[in-house]
N, C-alpha and C positions, 0 to 999 in steps of 0.2 A: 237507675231508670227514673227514678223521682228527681235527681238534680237535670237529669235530660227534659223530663217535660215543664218543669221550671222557667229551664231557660226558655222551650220554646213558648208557652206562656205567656214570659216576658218578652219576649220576640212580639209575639202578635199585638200583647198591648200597648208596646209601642208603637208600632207600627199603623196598628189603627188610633192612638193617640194623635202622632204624627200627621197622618191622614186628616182626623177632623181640625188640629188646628191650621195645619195647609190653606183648609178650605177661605178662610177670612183674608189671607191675603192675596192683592190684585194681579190677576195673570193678563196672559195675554194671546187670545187665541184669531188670528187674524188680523184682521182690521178691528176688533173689539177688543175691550178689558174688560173682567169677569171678574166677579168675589165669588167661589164655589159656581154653580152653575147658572148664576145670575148676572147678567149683561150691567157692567159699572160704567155709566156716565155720571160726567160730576158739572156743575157752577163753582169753581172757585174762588180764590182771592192768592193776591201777592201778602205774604203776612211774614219778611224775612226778618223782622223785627223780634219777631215769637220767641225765639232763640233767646234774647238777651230782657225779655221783660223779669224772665223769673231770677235774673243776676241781681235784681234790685232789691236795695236794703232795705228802702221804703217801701212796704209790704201794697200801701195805696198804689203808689206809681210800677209795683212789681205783680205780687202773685194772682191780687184783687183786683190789675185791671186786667189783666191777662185773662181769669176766669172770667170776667165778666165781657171780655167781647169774644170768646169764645161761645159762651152761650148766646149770644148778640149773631153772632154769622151762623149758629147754627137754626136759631129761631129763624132766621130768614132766608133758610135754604143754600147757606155756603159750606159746605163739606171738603174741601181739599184748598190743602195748604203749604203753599211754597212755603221752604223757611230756609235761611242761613245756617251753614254745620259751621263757622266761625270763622274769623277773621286772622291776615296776617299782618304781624308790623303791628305799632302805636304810633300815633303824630301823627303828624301832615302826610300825603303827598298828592305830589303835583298843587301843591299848597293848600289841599281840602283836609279837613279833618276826620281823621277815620272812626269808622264804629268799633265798638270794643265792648268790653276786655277782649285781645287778641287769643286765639287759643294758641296760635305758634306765633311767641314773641319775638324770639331770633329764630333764624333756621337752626332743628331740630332739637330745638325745646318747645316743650307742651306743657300747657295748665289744663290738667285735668278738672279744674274749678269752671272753667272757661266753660263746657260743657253740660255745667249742671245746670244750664235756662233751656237747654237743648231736651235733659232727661224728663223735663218739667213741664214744657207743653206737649210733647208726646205723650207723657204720664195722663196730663189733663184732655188729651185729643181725642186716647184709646177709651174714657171715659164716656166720651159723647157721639163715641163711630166715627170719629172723621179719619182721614189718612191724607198724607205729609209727603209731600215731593223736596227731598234735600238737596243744594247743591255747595259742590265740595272746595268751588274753589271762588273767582273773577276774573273777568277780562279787564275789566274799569277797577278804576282807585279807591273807593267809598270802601270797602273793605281790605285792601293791600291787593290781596292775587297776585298775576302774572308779572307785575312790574316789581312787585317787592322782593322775588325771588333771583329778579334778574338783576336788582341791588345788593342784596345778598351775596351775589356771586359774584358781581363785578360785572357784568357785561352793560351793563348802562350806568353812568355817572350817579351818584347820591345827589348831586343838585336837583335830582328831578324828583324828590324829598318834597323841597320849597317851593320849584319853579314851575309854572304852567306851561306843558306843550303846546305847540301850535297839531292840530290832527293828522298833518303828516310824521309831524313827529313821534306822537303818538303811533302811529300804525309803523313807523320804523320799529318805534323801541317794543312795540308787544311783542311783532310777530318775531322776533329774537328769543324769543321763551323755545319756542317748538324744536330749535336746534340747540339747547341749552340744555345737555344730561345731566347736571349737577342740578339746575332748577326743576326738571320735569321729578327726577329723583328726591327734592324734597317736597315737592307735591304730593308723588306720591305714598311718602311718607306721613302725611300729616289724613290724606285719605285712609290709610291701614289704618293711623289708631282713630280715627272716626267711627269706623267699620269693625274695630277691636272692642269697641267701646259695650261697658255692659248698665243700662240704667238705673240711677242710683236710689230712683225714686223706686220703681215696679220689679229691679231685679230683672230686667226680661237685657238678654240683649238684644242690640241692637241689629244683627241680623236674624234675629227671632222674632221680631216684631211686628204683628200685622199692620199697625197702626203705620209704621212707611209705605206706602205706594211704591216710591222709586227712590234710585242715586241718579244727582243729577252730577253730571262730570265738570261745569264750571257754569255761572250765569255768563251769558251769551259771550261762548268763548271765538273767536273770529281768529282766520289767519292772518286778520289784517295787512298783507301783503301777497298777490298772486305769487311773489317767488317762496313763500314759505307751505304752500299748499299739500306739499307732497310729506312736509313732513310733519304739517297740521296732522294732515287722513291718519299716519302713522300714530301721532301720539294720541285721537281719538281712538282707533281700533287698539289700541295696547292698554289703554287704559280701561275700557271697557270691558277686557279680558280680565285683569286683575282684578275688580268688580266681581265680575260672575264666577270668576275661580276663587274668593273668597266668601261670595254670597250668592248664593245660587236661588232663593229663595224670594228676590226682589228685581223689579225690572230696574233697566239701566237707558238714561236718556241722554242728551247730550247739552241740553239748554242752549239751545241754536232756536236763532231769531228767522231764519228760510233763507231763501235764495241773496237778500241783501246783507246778510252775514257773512257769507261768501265770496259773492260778486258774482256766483254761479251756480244756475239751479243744477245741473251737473255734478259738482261738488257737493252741493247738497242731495243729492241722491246718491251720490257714492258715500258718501260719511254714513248714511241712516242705514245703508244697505247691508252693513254689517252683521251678523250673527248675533252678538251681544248686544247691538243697540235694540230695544226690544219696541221703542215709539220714538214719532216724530214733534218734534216742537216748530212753532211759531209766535212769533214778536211783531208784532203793528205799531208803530208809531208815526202817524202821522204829522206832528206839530216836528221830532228832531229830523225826519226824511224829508222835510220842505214841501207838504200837500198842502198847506195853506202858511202865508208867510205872518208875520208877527202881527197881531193884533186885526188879522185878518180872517181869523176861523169862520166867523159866521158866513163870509163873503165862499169861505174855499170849503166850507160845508160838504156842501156835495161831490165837490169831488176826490174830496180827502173819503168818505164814502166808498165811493163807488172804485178810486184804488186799492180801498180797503179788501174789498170783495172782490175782485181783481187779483189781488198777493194771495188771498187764500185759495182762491181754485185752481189757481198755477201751482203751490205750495199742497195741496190735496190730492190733485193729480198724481204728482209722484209718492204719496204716503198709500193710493191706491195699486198703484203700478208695482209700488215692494210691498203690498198687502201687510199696513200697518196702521195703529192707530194714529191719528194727530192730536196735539191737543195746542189747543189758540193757548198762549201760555201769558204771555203778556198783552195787555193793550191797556190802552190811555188815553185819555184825552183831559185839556183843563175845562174850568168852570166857563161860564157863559163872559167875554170879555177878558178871559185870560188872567181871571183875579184869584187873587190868594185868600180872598177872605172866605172863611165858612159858610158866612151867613148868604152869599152870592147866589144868584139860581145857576143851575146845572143842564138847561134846556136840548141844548146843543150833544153834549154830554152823555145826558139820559136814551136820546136818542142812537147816537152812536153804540152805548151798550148793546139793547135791544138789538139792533143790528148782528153786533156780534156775537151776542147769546143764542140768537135766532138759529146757529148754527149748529151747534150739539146737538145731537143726535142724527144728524146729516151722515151720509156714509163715511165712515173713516174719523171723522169727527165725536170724537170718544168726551173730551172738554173745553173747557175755555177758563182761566183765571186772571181775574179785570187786573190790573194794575192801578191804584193798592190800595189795602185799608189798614184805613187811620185811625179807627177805633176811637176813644174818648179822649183822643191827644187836639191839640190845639196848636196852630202858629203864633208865636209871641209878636203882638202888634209892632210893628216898627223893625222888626229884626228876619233881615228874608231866609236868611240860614242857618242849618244847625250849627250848632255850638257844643261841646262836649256838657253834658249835662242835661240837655234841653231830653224832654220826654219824644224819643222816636216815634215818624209818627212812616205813611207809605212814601214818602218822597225821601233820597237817598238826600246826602249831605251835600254834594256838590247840585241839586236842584234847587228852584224856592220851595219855602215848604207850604203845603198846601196846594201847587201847582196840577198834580194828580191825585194827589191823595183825597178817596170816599172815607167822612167820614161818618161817624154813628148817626148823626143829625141830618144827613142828607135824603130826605124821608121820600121823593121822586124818585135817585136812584133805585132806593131800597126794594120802594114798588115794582120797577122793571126787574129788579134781580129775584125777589121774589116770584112772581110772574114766570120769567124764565126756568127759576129753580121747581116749580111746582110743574110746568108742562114736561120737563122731562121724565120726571117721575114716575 
């Protein structure tokens, strides 16, 4: 009788253990996200660098800058944090240089070291309340993804290593991933031990962890070809399964840019429509969509704008219609003049933000995360791209740097984001 009411004892305590740690992380009840019974909107940032600062030997360029622009986006009201779960392949391709150390350096070998910049600003996030939107893979080269597996496997040449595609080419060779079992299968594989993984820093694993928000299934993963559509849907809904029948305790997104990710808002309401996808994403870019042409922002201003607002009511519409939250995931814009120098004003910029912070809290409109911050990093005069070594800053390797990237010195921006971040509140 005594080892009977023990057990149940132990039953209840966990159970209501379980219960109150539940609570801290982000659900999803409609068109809203919730921490416990309290409505989560967030101001974001692009920060998929976070990942790899605490890899660094150099404790200034690693743990110390890390902490310190952590406490930097949260003094100014930035709370949620995309970040990279790692990279695949080392080198080039398509002749850019990729980020690293790789976590899966050939297909199906893993560095569990690779991981430890990942266990380190979670460690330091769950520290400060923020939470972490992860994604698990790439459509584009700057971290390997989709193309490196289809190397891998042989279904596209190793030339395309060294060689630049032309964008047909490109959307030939990606959407060849989605009919490729051997590549989706070591995707998948490099996703389980992400999701296996337990942190080295807190001990907590990683599917116990409030400090995630979401998995994200690839950054803006696209069929890039209407004939691969059908088997696009299929490897978003299968993967998203695996996901939630692994982790049931974390929502599942897709890291899709809307209807121009697609070519169809259609598709993109059937992709989201899914049971496991639990919110909808959106991507703005107006300078690579062609809403104002080179060296002409100021001039296409307005109506780089005004499509702005445009893509997202079209793109809201349907996140209301399958009653779910959206969140503006990406957006960007360069400095005033299209300059890469820091010290440049941001006019043009500051305003576009504003604009689309203005949106959060709008129905369905759960967040928004600007694209990117660059924290205390700096562009090397004279040199427009990264280079293996150079301090990462928000612009990927194949951009200039400093082209998007907000950084800590941008004291305009900060105000509007601030701004932003406090009226939701």
């Amino acid at each position: 009788m005594m080892i009977a009411r023990l057990f149940t004892f132990l039953f209840i305590f966990v159970f209501v253990a379980n219960g109150v740690a539940q609570t801290s992380f982000v659900s999803r009840r409609g068109g809203n996200f919730y921490v416990g019974n309290k409505q989560y909107r967030f101001v974001g940032t692009n920060y998929w660098y976070g990942s790899l600062l605490g890899l660094e030997k150099n404790k200034k360029r690693g743990i110390e800058r890390l902490r310190k622009e952590l406490d930097f986006l949260k003094a100014n009201g930035v709370t949620n944090l995309r970040l990279m779960a790692g990279a695949e392949g080392s080198g080039p391709l398509n002749g850019i240089t990729r980020v690293g150390p790789p976590l899966q350096s050939e297909q199906g070998t893993f560095d569990a070291a690779a991981l430890d910049g990942l266990d380190i600003v979670l460690d330091e996030m769950g520290k400060r309340g923020m939470k972490a939107v992860i994604f698990f893979s790439n459509n584009w080269e700057w971290s390997g993804g989709f193309q490196q597996y289809l190397i891998w496997n042989n279904v596209i040449e190793s030339r395309w290593l060294t060689d630049k595609p032309t964008w047909d080419e490109l959307r030939d060779n990606v959407a060849k991933f989605y009919s490729c079992e051997p590549c989706k299968a070591a995707y998948i594989n490099q996703m389980v031990y992400v999701l296996g993984r337990r942190n080295t820093k807190n001990r907590k694993s990683y599917i116990d962890d409030p400090t995630i928000m979401a998995w994200e299934i690839a950054n803006e993963p696209r069929p890039m070809r209407p004939a691969a559509n059908i088997a696009y849907k299929r490897f978003v809904a299968d993967t998203a399964a695996v996901i939630k029948l692994i982790d049931s305790k974390h929502l599942v997104t897709i890291g899709h840019e809307g209807r121009i990710g697609t070519e169809s808002l259609a598709l993109f309401e059937e992709v989201h429509a899914d049971p496991n996808v639990d919110y909808l994403t959106i991507h703005i870019w107006p300078k690579n969509w062609g809403w104002f042409g080179p060296g002409r922002m100021e001039i296409g201003f307005n109506i780089a704008v005004s499509n702005s607002v445009e893509y997202i009511d079209e793109n809201v519409a349907v996140a209301r219609k399958l009653n779910k939250p959206l969140v503006i995931e990406e957006f960007g814009l360069p400095r005033d003049g299209q300059s890469f120098d820091p010290t440049s004003p941001t006019t043009f910029r500051d305003r576009y933000f504003a604009t689309m912070l203005s949106y959060v809290g709008k129905p369905n409109i759960a967040g928004a995360n600007f694209w990117a911050f660059g924290g205390t990093a700096r562009p090397i005069k004279g040199q427009l791209f990264w280079k293996s070594g150079d301090e990462p800053m928000g612009d990927p390797p194949m951009e200039e740097q400093g082209l998007n990237t907000v950084f800590d010195s941008d004291r305009s921006t900060w105000k509007v984001i601030r701004k932003m971040a406090t009226r939701i509140k």
